[in-house]
Every structure is written in C-alpha cells, then in structure tokens.
N, C-alpha and C positions, 0 to 999 in steps of 0.2 A: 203152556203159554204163560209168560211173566207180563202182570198190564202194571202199568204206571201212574197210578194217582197223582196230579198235578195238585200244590197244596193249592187252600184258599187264595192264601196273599200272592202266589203268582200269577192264578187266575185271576186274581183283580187285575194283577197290573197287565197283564196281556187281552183281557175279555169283557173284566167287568165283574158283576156281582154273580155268585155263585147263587142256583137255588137249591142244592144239595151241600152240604158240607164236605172236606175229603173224608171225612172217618164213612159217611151216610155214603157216597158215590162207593168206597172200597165196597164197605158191605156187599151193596148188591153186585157190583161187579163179582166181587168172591161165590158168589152164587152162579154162574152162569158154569155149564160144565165144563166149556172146554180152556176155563181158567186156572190154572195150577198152585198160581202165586200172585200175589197182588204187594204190590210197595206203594206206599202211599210217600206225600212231601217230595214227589221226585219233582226235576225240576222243569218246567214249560221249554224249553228249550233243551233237549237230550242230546247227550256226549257220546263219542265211541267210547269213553273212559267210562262211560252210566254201563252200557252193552255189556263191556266186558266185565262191570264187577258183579254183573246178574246173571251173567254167562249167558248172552242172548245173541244172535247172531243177525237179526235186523231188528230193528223199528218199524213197524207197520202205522200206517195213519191214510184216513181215506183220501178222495180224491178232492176235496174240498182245501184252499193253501192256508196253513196256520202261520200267521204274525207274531212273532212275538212283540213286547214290549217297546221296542225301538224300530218295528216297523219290518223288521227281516224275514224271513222264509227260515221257523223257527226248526228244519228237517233240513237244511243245509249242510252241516255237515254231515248228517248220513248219507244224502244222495250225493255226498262226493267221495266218501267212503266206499260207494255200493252196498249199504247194509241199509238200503232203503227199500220198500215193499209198500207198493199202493191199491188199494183196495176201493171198489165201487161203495160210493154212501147210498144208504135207501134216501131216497127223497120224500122230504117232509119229514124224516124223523132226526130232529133234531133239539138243541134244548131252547134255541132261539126261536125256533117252530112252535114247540110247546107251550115255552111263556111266551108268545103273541096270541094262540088260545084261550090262554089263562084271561089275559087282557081283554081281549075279545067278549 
C-alpha cells in the first residue's frame, strides 16, 4: 500500500492548521505494517496522473466528504474514474476529535 502525505501548506488551505507536521504524520504512518511506501507533499486534491506515477490502482479515503480548497468533493475525479474505494471511518477517531479533547 502507497499512502500520501498531504503537505502542510495544503492542509492549511483545505483544513486549517496541522497538529502534526508532514515529515512527523509520514513517520508514523511509515510505521504501520500494512504500509509499503509513504510520499509525502502530495497534493490534497489527488489526480489519476498522481495514481499512475505511484502505480496505484485506486484512492482509498473514508466515508467522511473531503473539500478541498474551493469547496469541491476533493475525490472527484477518482469516483469518476472508478479508482475510487471507500472505507468505514471509526467514529471518534479523528484529529478534529482529538484536538477538541485536547481543548477540553
């Protein structure tokens, strides 16, 4: 499995402020075993042209809708590709979960 590190700066502009860095988020992703390969600075918004030059044959992302930047369904063009693959989120584990804890 190849996962995709969204840098900082475009997770500012699509999310906000990061509480992991991308180098700090690869890391532990790079840890998990059934991860192969980690790219980090990809970009929030993923291409079929991203897929292909990682030789990846969908996008996975849970069941929760990612916006990008400008408000869009930032998995669009995969789910009209068909190289799209959705997956149940655990509830409550999230980073917007966690830092409202943190607050708390």
């Amino acid at each position: 499995m190849v996962v995709g590190v969204v840098s900082d700066e475009e997770t500012l502009k699509a999310k906000g402020p990061t509480v992991f860095t991308a180098d700090e988020r690869a890391f532990m992703i790079s840890e998990c075993k059934w991860v192969n390969e980690v790219q980090v600075n990809v970009p929030y918004t993923p291409t079929v042209a991203l897929l292909d030059l990682y030789n990846c044959d969908f996008y996975a992302h849970g069941d929760d809708l990612a916006l990008n930047a400008d408000g869009q369904d930032s998995c669009a063009e995969m789910k009209n590709a068909g190289r799209y693959k959705e997956f149940k989120r655990t509830r409550g584990v999230s980073t917007t979960n966690i830092v409202g804890k943190l607050l708390l």
